[in-house]
C-alpha positions as MATLAB code, in Angstrom:
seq = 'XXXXXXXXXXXXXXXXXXXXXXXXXXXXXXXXXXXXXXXXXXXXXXXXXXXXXXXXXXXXXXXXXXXXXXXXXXXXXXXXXXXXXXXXXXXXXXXXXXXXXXXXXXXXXXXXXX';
ca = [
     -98.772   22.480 -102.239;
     -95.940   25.185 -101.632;
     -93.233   23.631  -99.528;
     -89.722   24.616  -98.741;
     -87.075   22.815  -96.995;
     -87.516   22.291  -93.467;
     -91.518   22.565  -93.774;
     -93.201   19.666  -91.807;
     -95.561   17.473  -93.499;
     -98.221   14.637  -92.290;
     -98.056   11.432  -94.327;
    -101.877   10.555  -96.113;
    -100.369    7.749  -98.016;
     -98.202    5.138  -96.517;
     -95.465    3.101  -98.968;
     -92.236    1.495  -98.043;
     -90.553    3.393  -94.711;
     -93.512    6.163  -94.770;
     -95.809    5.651  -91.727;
     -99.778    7.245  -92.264;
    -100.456   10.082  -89.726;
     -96.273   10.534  -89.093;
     -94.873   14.109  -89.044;
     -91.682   14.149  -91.254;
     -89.665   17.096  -92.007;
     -88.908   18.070  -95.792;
     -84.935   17.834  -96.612;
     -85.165   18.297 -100.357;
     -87.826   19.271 -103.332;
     -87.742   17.904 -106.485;
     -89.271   17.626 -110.036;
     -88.565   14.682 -112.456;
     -88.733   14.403 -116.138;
     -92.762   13.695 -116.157;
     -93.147   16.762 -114.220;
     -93.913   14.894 -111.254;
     -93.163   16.691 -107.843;
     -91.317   14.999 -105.079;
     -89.710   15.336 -101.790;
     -87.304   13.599  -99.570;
     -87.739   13.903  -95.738;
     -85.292   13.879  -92.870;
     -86.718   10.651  -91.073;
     -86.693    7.901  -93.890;
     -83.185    7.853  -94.785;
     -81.685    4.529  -96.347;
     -78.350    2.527  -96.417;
     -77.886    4.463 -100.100;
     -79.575    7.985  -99.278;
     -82.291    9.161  -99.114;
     -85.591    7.825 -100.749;
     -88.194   10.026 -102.717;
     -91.685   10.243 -102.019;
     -94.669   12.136 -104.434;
     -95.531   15.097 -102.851;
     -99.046   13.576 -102.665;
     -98.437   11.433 -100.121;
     -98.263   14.548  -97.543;
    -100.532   17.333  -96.360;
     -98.235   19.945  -95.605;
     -98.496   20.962  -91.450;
     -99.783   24.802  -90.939;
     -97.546   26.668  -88.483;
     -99.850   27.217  -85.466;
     -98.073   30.368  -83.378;
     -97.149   32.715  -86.291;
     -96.352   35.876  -84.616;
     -95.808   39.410  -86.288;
     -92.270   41.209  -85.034;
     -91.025   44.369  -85.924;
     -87.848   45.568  -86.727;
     -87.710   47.337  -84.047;
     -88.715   44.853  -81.380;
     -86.462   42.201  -82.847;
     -83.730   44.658  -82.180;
     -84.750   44.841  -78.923;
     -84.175   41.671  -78.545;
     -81.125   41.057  -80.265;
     -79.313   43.775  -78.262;
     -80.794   42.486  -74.649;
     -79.269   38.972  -75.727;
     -76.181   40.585  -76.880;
     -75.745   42.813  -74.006;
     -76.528   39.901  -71.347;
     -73.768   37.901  -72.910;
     -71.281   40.600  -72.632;
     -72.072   41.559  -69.187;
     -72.558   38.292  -67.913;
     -69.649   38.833  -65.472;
     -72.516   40.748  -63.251;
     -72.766   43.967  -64.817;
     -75.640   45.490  -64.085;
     -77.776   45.313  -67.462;
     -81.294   46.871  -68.159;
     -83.668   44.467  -69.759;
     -86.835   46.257  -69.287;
     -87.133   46.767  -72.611;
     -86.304   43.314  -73.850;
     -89.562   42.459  -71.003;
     -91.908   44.781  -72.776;
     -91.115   43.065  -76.458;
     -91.534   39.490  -75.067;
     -94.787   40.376  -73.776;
     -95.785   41.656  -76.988;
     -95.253   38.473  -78.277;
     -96.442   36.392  -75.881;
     -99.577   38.470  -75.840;
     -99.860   37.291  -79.604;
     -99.696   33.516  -79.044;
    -102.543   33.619  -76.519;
    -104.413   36.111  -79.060;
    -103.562   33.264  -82.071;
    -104.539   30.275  -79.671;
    -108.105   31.469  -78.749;
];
């Protein structure tokens, strides 16, 4: 299973603080000196740290509104932000463009939901 920190994972196998069916979110990754692949996750901390779990314990949780944006669109976006926060003393600022991108990606969830 490829996981990086932050991923969220569903717990299979309960132990110790690790409820079944739980969402927890990975914090670190680790491999020990049988080769055996680990992780630590956000919401089972204990009074000395936090407590390692065998990576097959989880099933890792797919992302479910991946959207695709460009370059171009994120700069878009970036700028509109940008520019609203430096006008924000009412300065008249044209978002029209910023409209059009968020569409785009709105238009994509619905697409990925159906």
């Amino acid at each position: 299973m490829d996981l990086i920190v932050g991923d969220k994972v569903i717990c299979t196998e309960p132990t110790g603080y690790l409820v079944e069916g739980q969402t927890y979110t990975v914090s670190a990754l680790f491999k020990d000196d049988g080769g055996v692949f680990g992780i630590t996750v956000d919401e089972c901390s204990v009074q000395q740290g936090y407590k390692s779990y065998i990576i097959e314990r989880f099933t890792k949780v797919e992302p479910q509104n991946l959207v695709a944006i460009s370059n171009d669109d994120l700069e878009t976006i970036m700028d509109a932000f940008v520019a609203l926060d430096y006008y924000s003393e009412g300065t008249y600022v044209n978002i029209r463009n910023y409209s059009i991108v968020v569409d785009k990606i709105e238009g994509q969830i619905k697409t990925n939901n159906n």
